[in-house]
NUFITOR-436957 format. One line per field, with one value per residue (C-alpha): residue number from 1; residue in three letters; x, y, z. Coordinates in steps of 0.5 Angstrom, whole numbers, m for minus. Each point is the difference from the previous one (the first is absolute). Example, Ala and Ser with C-alpha at 12.3 -4.5 7.8 and 13.67 -1.06 7.14 Angstrom:
resi	c(1/2) $
resn	c(ALA/SER) $
x	c(25/2) $
y	c(m9/7) $
z	c(16/m2) $
END
This chain:
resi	c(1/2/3/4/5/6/7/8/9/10/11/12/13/14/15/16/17/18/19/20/21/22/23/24/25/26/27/28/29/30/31/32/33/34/35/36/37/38/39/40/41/42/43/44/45/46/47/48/49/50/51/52/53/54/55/56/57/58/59/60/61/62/63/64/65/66/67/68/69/70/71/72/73/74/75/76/77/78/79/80/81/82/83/84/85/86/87/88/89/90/91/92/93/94/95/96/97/98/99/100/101/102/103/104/105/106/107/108/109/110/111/112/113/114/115/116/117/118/119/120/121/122/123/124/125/126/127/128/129/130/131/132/133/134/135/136/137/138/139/140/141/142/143/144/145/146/147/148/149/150/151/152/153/154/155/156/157/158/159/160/161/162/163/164/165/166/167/168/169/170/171/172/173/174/175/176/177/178/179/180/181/182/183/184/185/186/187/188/189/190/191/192/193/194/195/196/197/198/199/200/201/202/203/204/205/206/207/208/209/210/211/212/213/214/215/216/217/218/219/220/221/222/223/224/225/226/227/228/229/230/231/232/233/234/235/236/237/238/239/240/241/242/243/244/245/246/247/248/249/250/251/252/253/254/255/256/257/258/259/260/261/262/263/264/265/266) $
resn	c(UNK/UNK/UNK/UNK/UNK/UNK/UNK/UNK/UNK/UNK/UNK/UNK/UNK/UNK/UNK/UNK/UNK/UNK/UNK/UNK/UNK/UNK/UNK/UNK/UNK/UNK/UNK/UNK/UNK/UNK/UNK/UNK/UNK/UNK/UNK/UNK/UNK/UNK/UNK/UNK/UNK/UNK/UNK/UNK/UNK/UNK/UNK/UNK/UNK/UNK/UNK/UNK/UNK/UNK/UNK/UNK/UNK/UNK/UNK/UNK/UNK/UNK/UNK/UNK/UNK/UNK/UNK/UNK/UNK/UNK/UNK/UNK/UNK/UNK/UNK/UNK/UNK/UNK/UNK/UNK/UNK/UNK/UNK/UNK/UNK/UNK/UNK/UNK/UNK/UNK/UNK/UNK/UNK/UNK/UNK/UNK/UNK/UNK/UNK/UNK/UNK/UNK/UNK/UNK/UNK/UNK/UNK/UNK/UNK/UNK/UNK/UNK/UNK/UNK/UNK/UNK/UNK/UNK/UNK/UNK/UNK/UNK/UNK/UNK/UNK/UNK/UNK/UNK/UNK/UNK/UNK/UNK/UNK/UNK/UNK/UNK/UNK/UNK/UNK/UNK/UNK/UNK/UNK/UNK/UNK/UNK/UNK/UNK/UNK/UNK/UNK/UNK/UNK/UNK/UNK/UNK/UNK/UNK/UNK/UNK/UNK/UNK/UNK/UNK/UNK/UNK/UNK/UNK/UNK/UNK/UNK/UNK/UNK/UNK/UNK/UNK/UNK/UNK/UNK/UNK/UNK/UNK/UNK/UNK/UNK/UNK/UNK/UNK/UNK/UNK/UNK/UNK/UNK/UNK/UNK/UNK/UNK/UNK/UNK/UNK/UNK/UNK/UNK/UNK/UNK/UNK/UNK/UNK/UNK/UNK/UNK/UNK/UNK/UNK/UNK/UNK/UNK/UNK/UNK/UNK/UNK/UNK/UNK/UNK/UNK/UNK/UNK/UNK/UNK/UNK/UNK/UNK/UNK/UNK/UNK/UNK/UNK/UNK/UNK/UNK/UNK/UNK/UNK/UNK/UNK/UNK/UNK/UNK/UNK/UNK/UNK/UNK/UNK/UNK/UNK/UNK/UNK/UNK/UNK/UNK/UNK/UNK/UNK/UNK/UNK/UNK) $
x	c(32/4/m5/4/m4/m1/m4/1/2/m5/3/m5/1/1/5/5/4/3/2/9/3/3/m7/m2/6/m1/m7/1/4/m5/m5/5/0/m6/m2/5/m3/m7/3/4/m7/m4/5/0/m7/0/4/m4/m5/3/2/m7/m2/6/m2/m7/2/4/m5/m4/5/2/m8/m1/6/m2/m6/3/4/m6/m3/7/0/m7/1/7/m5/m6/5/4/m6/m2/7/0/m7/1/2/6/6/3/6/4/7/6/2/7/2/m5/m2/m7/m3/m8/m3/m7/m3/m1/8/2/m5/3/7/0/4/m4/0/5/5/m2/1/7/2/3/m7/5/1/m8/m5/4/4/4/7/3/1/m4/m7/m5/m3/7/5/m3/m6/m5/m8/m3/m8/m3/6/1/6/2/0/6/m2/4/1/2/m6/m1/m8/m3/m4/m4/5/m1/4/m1/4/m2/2/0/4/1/4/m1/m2/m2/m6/m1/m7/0/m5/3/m3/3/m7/m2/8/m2/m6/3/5/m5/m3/6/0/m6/0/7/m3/m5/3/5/m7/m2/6/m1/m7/0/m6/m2/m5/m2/m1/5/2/m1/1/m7/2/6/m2/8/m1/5/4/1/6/m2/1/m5/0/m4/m6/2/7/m3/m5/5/6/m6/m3/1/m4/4/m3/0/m2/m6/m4/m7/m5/m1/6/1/m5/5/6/m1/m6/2/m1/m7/m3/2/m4/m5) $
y	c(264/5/0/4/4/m2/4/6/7/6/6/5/5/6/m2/m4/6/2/m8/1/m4/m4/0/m4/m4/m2/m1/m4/m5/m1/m1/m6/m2/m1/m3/m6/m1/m1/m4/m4/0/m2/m6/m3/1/m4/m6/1/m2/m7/m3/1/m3/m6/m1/m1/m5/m4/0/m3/m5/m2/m1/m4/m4/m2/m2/m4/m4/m1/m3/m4/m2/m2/m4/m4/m1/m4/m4/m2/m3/m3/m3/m2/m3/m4/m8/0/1/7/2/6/0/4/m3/2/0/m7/2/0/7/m1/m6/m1/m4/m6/m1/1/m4/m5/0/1/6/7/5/4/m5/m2/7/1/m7/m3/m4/m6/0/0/m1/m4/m6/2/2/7/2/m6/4/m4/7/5/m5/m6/4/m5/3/m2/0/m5/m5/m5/3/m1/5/1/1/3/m7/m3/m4/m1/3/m2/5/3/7/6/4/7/6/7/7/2/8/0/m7/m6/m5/m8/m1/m7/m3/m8/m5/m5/m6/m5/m3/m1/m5/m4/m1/m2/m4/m4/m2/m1/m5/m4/1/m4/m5/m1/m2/m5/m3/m1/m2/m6/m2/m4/m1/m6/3/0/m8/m5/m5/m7/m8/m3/m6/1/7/3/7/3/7/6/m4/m6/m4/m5/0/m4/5/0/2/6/2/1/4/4/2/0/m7/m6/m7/m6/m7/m5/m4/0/m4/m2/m1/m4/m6/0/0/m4/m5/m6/5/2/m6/m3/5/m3) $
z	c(m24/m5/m7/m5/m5/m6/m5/m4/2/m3/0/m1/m8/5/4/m6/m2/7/0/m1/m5/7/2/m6/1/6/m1/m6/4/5/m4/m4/7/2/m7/2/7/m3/m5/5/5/m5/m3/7/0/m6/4/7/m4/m4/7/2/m5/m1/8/m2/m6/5/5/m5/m2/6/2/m6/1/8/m3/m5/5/5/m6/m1/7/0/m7/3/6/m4/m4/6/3/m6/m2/8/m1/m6/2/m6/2/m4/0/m4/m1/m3/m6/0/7/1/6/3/0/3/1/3/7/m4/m3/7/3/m6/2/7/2/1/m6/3/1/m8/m3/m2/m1/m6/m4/0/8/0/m5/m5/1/m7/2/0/m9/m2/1/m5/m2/m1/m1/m3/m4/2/m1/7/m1/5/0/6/4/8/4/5/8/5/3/m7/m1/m8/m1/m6/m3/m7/m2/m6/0/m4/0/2/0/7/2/m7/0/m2/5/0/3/4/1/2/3/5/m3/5/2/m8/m1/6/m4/m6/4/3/m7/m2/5/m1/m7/0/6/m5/m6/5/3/m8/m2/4/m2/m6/m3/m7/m4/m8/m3/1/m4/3/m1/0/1/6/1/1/m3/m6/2/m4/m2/m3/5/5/6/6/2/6/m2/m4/6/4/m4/m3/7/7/2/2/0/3/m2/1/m3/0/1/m8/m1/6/m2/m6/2/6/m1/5/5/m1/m2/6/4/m3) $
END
């Protein structure tokens, strides 16, 4: 390749009073020349020497930034395997569009759909049972902290379930973070208690009992209710508890009533 010259001519003492006036212009004129060509060589020089330098600056960035989504890959990695292990059921969604934007194994095993058949829908068609623009977060402004909700199913059952709801900033937008806890085992419980708890208090309610002291004659032994009035024991013993009674004379009483018959025995 063609390297122009690029330098200083030297003309020796001896030699510089031959030198014409046209020759002293013309070399004048190339030695303006060759100054402008090492002024151009060395400007391109200068710029040859920034792109290498730009290239290597890229370079670095472009590793850093390699090593940074390995680094994020591995992060999403490691929080999809916690999120897919943990028995909650989580969901994220979009507050503005109300539609389901992630959502881990335990929320779809819940609902019964796969997960990708979840994301994108709208919350209220899944999830929430609340319809469309009378979400208890956005729209009502209610503050879900471990409150008893129903869960949605893709086949329309009504999941009783323990639900938080926090808001988080996902991407740099703000999200509502879902967490909820199928509680259907602990309702049956309680409705079992309730159950026997109420048989309980029927069984009770039929069981009369007589405590404390009772006023009662000494001479015809009838008893004096909480009203003032007497009344036959039996009577009260029958009105005061579940005992019924029925008549006979005992063996005193008999020779009493009916002496004639046990003196002809004798």
């Amino acid at each position: 390749m063609y390297q122009p010259f690029i330098g200083t001519v030297l003309i020796p003492a001896s030699q510089s009073s031959t030198i014409s006036e046209e020759t002293e212009h013309t070399f004048d004129s190339h030695y303006i020349v060759l100054e402008q060509l090492k002024g151009i060589y060395m400007q391109k020089r200068s710029t040859h020497e920034e792109l290498i330098q730009r290239v290597k600056e890229l370079e670095k960035e472009a590793a850093e930034r390699r090593r940074a989504e390995e680094a994020l890959g591995e992060s999403e990695v490691r929080l999809k395997t916690v999120l897919d292990t943990i028995q909650a059921g989580i969901v994220v969604i979009d507050p503005k569009k109300h539609v389901i934007v992630g959502v881990n194994a335990a929320a779809g095993k819940m609902v019964g759909s796969p997960r990708e058949q979840i994301l994108g829908s709208p919350c209220h068609r899944y999830i929430c049972p609340a319809e469309e623009g009378e979400c208890p977060i956005t729209d009502l402004g209610q503050n879900l902290d471990n409150a008893e909700q129903v869960l949605l199913t893709v086949d329309g059952q009504r999941v009783p379930i323990l639900k938080t709801v926090v808001s988080v900033i996902l991407a740099g937008r703000k999200h509502l973070l879902e967490s909820f806890l199928d509680i259907t085992e602990r309702k049956q419980a309680e409705e079992e208690q309730e159950r026997l708890i109420g048989e309980l208090k029927e069984a009770l309610a039929e069981v009369k009992t007589l405590s404390g002291l009772l006023p009662i004659c000494a001479s015809c032994k009838s008893i004096r209710d909480d009203q003032g009035y007497w009344q036959q024991i039996e009577a009260y013993i029958r009105d005061h508890s579940e005992a019924e009674f029925s008549h006979s004379v005992c063996p005193e009483c008999a020779k009493k009533l009916y002496p004639e018959l046990f003196d002809k025995k004798k």
